[in-house]
N, C-alpha and C positions, 0 to 999 in steps of 0.2 A: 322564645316561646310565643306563637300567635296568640290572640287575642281566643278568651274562652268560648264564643259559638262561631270563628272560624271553622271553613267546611258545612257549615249549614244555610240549608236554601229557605227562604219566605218568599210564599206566593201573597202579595200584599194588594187586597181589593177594597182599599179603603180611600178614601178623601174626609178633604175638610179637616180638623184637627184630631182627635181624640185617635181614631184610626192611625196615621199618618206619626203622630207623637210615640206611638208604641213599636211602631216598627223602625223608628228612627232610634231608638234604643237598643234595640235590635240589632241595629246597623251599627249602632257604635260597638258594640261588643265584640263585632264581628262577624255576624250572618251577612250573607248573598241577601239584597234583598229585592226581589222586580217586582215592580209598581207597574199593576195592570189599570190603565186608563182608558176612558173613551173613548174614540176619534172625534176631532172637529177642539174638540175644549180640555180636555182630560180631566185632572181633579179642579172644581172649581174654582179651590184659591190661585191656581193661574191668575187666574182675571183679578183676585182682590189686591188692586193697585190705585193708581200708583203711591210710591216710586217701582218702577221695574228694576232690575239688573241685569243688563245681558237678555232681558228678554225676558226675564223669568222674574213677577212678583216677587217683594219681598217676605209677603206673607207664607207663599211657595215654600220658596228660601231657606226658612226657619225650621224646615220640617221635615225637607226633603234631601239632604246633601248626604250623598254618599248611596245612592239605590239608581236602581236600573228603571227606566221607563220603557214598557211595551203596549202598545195602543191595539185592544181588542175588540169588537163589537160584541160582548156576549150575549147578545140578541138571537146570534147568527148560532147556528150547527158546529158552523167551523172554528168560529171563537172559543165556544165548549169544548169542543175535542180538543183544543189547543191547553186549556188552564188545566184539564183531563193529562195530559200526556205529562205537564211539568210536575204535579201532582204527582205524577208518584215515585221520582224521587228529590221529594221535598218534604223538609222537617214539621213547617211552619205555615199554616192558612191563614189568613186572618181578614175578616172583612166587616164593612159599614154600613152593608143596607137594610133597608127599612126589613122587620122579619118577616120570611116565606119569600125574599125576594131570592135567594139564595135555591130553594126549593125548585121557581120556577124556571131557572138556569141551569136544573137538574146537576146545580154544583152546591150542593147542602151534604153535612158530615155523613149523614146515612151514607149518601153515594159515595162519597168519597175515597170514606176508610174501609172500602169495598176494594180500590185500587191500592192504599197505600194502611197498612193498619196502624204503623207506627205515626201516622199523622196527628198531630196538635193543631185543632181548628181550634182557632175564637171569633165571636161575634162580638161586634162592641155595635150598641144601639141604645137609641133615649131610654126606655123603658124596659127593656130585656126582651128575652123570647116567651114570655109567656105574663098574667096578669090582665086587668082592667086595661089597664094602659098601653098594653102591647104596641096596638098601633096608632095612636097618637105621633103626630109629626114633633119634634123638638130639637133644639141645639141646647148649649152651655148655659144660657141667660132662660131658658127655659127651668131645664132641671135645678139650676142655682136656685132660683126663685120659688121651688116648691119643695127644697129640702130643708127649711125653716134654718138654714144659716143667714141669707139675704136678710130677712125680717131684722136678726141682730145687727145688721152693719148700721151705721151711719152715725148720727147723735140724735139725742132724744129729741122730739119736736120737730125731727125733717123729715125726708124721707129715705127710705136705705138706699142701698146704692149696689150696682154689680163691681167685683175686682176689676182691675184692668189690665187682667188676664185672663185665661178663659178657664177658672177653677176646677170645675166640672170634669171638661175634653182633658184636661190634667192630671185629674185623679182617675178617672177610666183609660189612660193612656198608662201610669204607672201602673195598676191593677194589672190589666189584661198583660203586660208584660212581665211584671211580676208568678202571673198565674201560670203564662205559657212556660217560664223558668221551671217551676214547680211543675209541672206536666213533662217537661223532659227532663226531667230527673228522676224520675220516677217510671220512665219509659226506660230507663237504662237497664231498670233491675227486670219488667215487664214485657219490655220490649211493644207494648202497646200505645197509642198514643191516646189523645184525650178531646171531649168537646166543653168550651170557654164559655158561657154566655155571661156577659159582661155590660152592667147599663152605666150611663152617664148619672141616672136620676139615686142610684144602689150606692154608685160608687161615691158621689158627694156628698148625699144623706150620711154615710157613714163617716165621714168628720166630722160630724154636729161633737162626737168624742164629749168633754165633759159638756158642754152646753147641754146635751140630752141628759147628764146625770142629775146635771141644776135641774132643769122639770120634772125627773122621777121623784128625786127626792120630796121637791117644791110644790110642785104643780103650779107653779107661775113661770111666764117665759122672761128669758132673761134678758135684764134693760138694753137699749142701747147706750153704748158708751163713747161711739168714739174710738180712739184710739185706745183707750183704757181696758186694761182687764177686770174682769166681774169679780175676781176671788183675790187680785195680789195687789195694793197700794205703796206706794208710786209707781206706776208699771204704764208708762204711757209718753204721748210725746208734749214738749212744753214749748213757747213760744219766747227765745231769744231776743236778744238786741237784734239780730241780722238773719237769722235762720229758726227751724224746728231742729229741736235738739229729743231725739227720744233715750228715758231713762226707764231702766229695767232693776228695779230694786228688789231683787227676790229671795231676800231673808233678812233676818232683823240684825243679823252683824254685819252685813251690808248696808243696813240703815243706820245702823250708826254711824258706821264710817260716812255716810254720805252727811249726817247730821253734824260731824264734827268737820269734814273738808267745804264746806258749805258758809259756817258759821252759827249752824242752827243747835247748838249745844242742846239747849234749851226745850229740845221737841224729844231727845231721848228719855228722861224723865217723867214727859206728858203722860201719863196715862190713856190719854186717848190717842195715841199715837206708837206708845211704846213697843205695840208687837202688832204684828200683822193682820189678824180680825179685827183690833180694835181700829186702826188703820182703813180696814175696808168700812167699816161703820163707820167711820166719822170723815169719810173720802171731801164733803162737800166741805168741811172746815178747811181739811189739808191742802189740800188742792190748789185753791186762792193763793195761801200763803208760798207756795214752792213756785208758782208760774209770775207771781211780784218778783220774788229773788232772781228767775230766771231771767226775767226781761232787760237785768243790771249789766251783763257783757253777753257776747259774742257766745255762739255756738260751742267752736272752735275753743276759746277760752276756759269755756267747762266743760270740756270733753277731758283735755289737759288736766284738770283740776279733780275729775273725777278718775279717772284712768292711775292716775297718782294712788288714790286710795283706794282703789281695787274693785272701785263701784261700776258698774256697766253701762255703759252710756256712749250714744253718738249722736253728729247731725246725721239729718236723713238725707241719704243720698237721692240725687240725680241720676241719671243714666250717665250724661258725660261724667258723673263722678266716679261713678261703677266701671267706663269704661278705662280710666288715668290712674286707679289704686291699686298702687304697686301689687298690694297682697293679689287681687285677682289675676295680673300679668302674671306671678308669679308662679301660681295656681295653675299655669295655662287655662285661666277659662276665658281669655280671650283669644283666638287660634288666626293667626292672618297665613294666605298662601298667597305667589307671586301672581298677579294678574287677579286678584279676587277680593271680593268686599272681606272684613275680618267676619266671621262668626263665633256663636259661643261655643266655649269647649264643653267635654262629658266633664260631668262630676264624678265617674267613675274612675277611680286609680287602679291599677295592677302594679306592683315591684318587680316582677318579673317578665310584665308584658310592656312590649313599643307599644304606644299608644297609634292609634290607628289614624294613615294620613288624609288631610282633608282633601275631598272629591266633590267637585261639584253638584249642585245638583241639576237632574236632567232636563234636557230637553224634552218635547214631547215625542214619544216614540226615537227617542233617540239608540234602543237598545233591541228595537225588534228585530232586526234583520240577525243582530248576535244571538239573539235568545230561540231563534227558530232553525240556526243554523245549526247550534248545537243540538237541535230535537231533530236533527238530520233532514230538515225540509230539504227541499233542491232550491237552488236560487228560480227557476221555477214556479215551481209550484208557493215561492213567497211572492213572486210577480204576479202571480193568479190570485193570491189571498187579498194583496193588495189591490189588486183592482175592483174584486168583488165587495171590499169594505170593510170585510174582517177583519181587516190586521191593517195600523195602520204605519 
């Protein structure tokens, strides 16, 4: 059994990440997917190097394995006619620019689903298609920083700090692919397809999740902590003889098991300690006392010692650690092919589907001459597109 959006085409006019993340999702599932790029530079994280591989960023890399690159000028007449023609038999649009830029390439969903009606367009942008903010220029560390999650990060007395990942281009890359899912599936019973508009600043704001419940309730915003959680105590990371070891204590018969595998008999009786608000309230007494104990052995040591008792706990890993654990090898989420760096695998399973094989990712224009052939150019008339700048 193929892969469940095998047989389906994405017209893909995005860069940078957030765009590029969703349709690489896309791609794992099994959609056709051609990456319409610019001539001269295509999507810009090309250039965001080094290390290169092969030629190709490894920021690239990450986000593009498995799509087809065709280099268009849609500046030009002929570029449009060109995204026009693929367009209409294709499931899937999806594009990055700034809004109304799509308008004046006379390739916006109005036009579109004129040509194809069954079309699912999404827009993923800073700010959405519409609002104050419309057209404000933004990336990740922009929208992070004004969806009042940043403010929480860090520890009290410094200053916050951005993930180091790009949260944001993350959650608007799950979203819009999420949503386009939901649009054709629903196109099956309608047969019609749908338009996406989808922001980066929408989609990360809406994780604030309970941190937004703490200020309805409260009307105070909530501390920073650190690694720590605002509502669960021990729920954080602590500093070993030789490493961080993070402990996730999240119910009070797991605090006791941690209380009796520990040596801390003594703290299940505590009344300030006994059950988990009281726990949160008196964090600044407990706290001291669990990161002295901790600092007596090794990580590793009480991992072992907690894992015994059923309580949840690790060191925090490294990347080369993520990359050497067994469990993740086993997972396939590390995918190596002959001749190529390893990359990560999908987190998506099928039981009844082969998972889909790793394909490089493109060259620039490495796929236009296949992708114009099949729209039955003449080799021709792709020598004339190509010279005039169109196509590159």
């Amino acid at each position: 059994m193929g892969l469940p959006l095998e047989g389906l085409r994405v017209i893909d006019l995005t860069q940078d990440f957030a765009g590029p993340f969703c349709t690489m999702i896309l791609s794992d599932l099994g959609a056709e997917v051609i990456k319409i790029e610019k001539p001269g530079t295509g999507d810009e994280t090309r250039a965001w190097g080094p290390p290169f591989v092969n030629g190709i960023s490894y920021y690239f890399l990450s986000l593009n394995l498995g799509k087809k690159s065709v280099v268009l000028d849609l500046k030009t007449r002929e570029g449009q006619r060109i995204i026009r023609k693929l367009v209409v038999d294709a499931d899937i649009f999806v594009e990055s620019s700034r809004p109304g830029q799509m308008a004046r390439f006379s390739l916006d969903y109005q036009r579109l689903q004129r040509l194809n009606k069954a079309l699912v367009y999404a827009s993923i942008s800073s700010f959405g298609q519409t609002g104050p903010y419309r057209d404000r220029l933004g990336y990740d560390l922009i929208a992070f920083a004004m969806s009042g999650i940043m403010a929480s990060t860090g520890e009290t007395g410094r200053p916050p700090i951005r993930m180091s990942v790009p949260v944001a281009d993350l959650a608007a890359g799950h979203y819009a692919s999420t949503a386009i899912l939901a649009a054709l599936s629903r196109r099956l019973v309608t047969g019609r397809g749908d338009y996406i508009d989808l922001s980066l600043h929408d989609s990360i704001a809406s994780w604030l999740t309970y941190l937004a419940s703490y200020y309805f309730a409260t009307s105070k915003e909530p501390q920073r902590l650190g690694s720590a959680h605002p509502s669960i105590v021990p729920y954080q990371a602590f500093r070993c003889k030789d490493k961080d070891l993070v402990l996730a204590v999240g119910n009070d018969h797991q605090w006791e098991n941690f209380c009796r595998a520990t040596g801390l008999e003594r703290l299940i009786a505590d009344r300030r300690f006994s059950i988990n608000p009281a726990r949160v309230k008196n964090r600044k007494i407990l706290i001291p006392v669990l990161q002295r104990m901790f600092r007596r052995r090794d990580a590793k040591e009480w991992q072992k010692t907690l894992d015994q008792a059923k309580v949840p706990a690790t060191p925090v890993f490294s990347i080369r650690d993520v990359v050497r654990d067994p469990h993740v090898r086993n997972r396939r989420m590390i995918v190596k092919s002959k001749g190529d760096v390893p990359r990560l695998g999908s987190p998506m399973r099928f039981y009844e589907t082969k998972p889909k094989k790793t394909i490089r990712a493109p060259q620039l224009g490495q796929h236009s001459t296949e992708i114009l052939t099949e729209l039955d150019y003449s080799s021709q008339e792709i020598k004339r597109l190509k010279a005039s700048g169109a196509l590159g």
